[in-house]
N, C-alpha and C positions, 0 to 999 in steps of 0.2 A: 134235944137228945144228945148221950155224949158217948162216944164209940174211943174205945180203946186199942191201939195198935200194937202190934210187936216189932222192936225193929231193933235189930242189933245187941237180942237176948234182952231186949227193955220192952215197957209197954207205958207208951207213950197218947197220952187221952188228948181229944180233938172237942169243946166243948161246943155247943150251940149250932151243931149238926142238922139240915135237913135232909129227913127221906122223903128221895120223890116218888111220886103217883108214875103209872104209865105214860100221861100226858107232860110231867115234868123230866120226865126222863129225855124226849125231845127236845126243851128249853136248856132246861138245865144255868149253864150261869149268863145266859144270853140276855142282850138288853137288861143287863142289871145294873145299880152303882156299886164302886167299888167297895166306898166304905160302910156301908150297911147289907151288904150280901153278906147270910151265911156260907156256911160250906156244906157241900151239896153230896147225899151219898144216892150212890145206885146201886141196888141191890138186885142180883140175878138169880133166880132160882139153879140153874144149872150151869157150869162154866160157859165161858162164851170170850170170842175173840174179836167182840164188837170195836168198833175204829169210833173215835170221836172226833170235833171240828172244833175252832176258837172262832169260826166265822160271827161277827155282831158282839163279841165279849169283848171290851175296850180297856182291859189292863190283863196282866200277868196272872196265871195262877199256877199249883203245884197240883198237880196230876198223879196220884197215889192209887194201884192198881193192888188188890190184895186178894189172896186165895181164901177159902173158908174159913180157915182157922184166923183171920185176920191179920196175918202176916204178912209183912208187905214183899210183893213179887217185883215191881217197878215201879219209880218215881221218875218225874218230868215236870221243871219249870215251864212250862207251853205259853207263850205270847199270843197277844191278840191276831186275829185274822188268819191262821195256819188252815191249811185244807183237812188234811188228815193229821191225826196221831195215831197210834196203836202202841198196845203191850205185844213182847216177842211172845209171852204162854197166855194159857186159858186164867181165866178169872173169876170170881165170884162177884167183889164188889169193886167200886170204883168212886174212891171220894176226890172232890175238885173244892180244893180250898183255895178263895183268894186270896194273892198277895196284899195286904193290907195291915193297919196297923193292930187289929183283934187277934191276926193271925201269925203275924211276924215272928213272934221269940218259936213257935212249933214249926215254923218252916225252916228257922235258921238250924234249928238241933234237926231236922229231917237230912238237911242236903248239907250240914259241914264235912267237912272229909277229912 
C-alpha cells in the first residue's frame, strides 16, 4: 500500500506501507528486523490520544502522527526501549517508519529543518 502525506503544502508518498489488523495494532514494529520491516500505519476510526512504547523494537524509527486529512500533526525520531510517547492533539492515523535504508532519503526530507 502506498499512503501519501502533506507536509509543508507538499505531498510526500511512503511506499510499501502496512495496515494493521486490531491485533497488529498491539505488535506493531516489535520483535521485527530492521531492515526488512515495512512501515506500519494505524488507522483509527475516531481521533484518539493513544500513547504508544518502543519497548522490544531494537533500532530507531520516525513516529508520524496525522489528522484525517492526512496532514501531519507531529513527528518523532523515538529510539528503542522508551516507555511512553504521545502526540500533544487528537489523531486519526499513526505511521511508524523504520529508520533503515528503504526508508532513509523520506525520513531525511521529513525531519530537515
Amino acid at each position: 500500500m502506498k499512503i501519501g502525506l502533506i507536509y509543508r503544502r507538499k505531498k510526500i508518498y511512503i511506499q510499501n506501507v502496512r495496515k494493521l489488523s486490531e491485533f497488529g495494532k498491539g505488535v506493531g514494529l516489535m520483535f521485527k528486523r530492521k531492515e526488512k520491516c515495512p512501515a506500519m500505519l494505524f488507522e483509527f476510526t475516531c481521533p484518539t490520544k493513544m500513547k504508544i512504547h518502543s519497548l522490544f523494537v531494537f533500532f530507531p524509527f520516525a513516529a508520524i502522527w496525522l489528522d484525517d486529512k492526512n496532514r501531519i500533526i507531529e513527528k518523532k525520531i523515538v529510539r528503542p526501549f522508551r516507555l511512553i510517547i504521545s502526540c500533544r492533539k487528537s489523531f486519526y492515523k499513526l505511521i511508524e517508519i523504520p529508520v533503515n535504508k528503504k526508508y532513509c532519503r523520506k525520513i531525511k526530507l521529513l525531519f530537515k529543518k
